[in-house]
C-alpha positions as CSV (number, residue, x, y, z in Angstrom):
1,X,25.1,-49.0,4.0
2,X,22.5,-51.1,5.9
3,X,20.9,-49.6,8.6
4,X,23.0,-51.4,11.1
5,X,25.8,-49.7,9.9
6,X,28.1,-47.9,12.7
7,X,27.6,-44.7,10.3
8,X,24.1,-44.3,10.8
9,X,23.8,-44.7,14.3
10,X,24.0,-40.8,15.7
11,X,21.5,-39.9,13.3
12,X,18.9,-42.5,14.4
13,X,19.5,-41.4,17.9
14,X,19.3,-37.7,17.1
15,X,15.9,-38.9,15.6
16,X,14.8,-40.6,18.3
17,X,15.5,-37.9,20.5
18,X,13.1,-35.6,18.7
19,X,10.6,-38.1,18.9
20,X,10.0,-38.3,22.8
21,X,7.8,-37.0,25.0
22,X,7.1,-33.4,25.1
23,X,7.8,-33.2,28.6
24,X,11.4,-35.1,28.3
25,X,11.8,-32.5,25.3
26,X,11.3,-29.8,27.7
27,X,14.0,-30.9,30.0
28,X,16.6,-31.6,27.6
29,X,16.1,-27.8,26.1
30,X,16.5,-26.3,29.6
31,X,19.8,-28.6,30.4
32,X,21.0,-27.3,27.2
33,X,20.1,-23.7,28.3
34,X,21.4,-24.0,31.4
35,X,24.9,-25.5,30.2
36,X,25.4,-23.9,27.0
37,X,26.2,-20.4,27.2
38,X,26.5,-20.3,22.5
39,X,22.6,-21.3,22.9
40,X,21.9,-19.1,24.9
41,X,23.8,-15.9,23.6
42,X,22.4,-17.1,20.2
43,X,19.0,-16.8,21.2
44,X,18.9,-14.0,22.9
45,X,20.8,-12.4,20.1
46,X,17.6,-13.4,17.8
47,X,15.4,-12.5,20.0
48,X,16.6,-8.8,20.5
49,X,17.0,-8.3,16.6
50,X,14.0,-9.6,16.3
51,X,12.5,-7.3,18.7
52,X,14.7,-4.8,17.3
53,X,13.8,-5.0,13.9
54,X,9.6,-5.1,15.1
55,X,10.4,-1.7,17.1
56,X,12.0,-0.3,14.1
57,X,9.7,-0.7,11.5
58,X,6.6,0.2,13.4
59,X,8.2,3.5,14.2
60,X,9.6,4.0,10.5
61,X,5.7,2.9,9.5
62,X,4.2,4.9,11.5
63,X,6.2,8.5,10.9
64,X,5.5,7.5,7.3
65,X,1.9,7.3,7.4
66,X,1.4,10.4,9.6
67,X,3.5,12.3,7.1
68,X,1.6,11.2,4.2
69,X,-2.1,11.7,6.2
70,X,-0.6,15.8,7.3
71,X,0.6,16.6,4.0
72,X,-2.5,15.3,2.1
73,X,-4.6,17.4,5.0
74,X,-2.4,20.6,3.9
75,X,-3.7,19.7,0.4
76,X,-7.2,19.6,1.1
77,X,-7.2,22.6,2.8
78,X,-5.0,24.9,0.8
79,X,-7.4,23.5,-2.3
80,X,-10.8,24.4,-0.1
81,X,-9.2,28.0,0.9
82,X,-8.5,28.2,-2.8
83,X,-11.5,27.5,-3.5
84,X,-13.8,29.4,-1.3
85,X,-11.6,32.4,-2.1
86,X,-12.7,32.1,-5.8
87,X,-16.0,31.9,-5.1
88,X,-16.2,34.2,-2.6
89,X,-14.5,36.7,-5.3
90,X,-17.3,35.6,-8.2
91,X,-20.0,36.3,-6.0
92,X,-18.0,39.7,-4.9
93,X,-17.9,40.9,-8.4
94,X,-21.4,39.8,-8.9
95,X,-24.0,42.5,-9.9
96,X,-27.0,40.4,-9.0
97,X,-30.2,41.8,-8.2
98,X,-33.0,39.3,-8.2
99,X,-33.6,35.6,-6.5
100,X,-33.5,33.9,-9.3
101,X,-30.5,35.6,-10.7
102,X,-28.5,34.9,-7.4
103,X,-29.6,31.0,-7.5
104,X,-28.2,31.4,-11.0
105,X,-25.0,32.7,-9.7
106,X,-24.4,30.1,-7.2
107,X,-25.2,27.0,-9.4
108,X,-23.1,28.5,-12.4
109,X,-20.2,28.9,-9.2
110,X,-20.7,25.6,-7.7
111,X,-20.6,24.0,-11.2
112,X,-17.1,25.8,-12.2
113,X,-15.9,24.5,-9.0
114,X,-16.5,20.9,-9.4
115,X,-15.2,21.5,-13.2
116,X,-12.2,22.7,-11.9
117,X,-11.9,19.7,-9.4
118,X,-12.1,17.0,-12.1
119,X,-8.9,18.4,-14.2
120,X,-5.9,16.8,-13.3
């Protein structure tokens, strides 16, 4: 087909008609918004899923991450009462009676604690 063809006519004026000025752009988008009620239901359909779908997901994101930060805090400190129960139970039991003996004591504790930190 040559490009005077009959057939190719609405497309090279549906090109051209893309290819004008911003501002004549501008009007022909609010004619059609103005006299098409599909366009517009369509796009304010989009819009508010869009929106929707935003909304949603920050919510769902955000009850996520505070439940994972709470229950890693409940962790922490039921491992820290754990542990400052046991030592306070080793140094309890303890039958210390001098300085050094006592530093002994709380290096041997603090060492067992970090040793039972790094198993899994």
């Amino acid at each position: 087909m040559s490009p005077a063809h009959p057939a190719n006519r609405p497309i090279r004026r549906r090109l051209r008609t893309w290819r004008v000025q911003p501002r004549r752009r501008a009007r022909l988008w609010t004619y059609a918004w103005r006299r098409s009620l599909r366009l517009r239901v369509v796009v304010t359909t989009i819009a508010v899923g869009i929106a929707s779908l935003l909304g949603l997901g920050t919510l769902l994101s955000n009850q996520v991450r505070d439940g994972i930060f709470d229950d890693r805090a409940e962790q922490i400190l039921a491992d820290a009462a754990s542990r400052a129960e046991s030592a306070q139970e080793r140094f309890d039991s303890a039958t210390a009676n001098s300085t050094q003996a006592v530093q002994q004591l709380a290096n041997d504790t603090v060492r067992s604690l970090q040793e039972f930190h790094a198993r899994p």
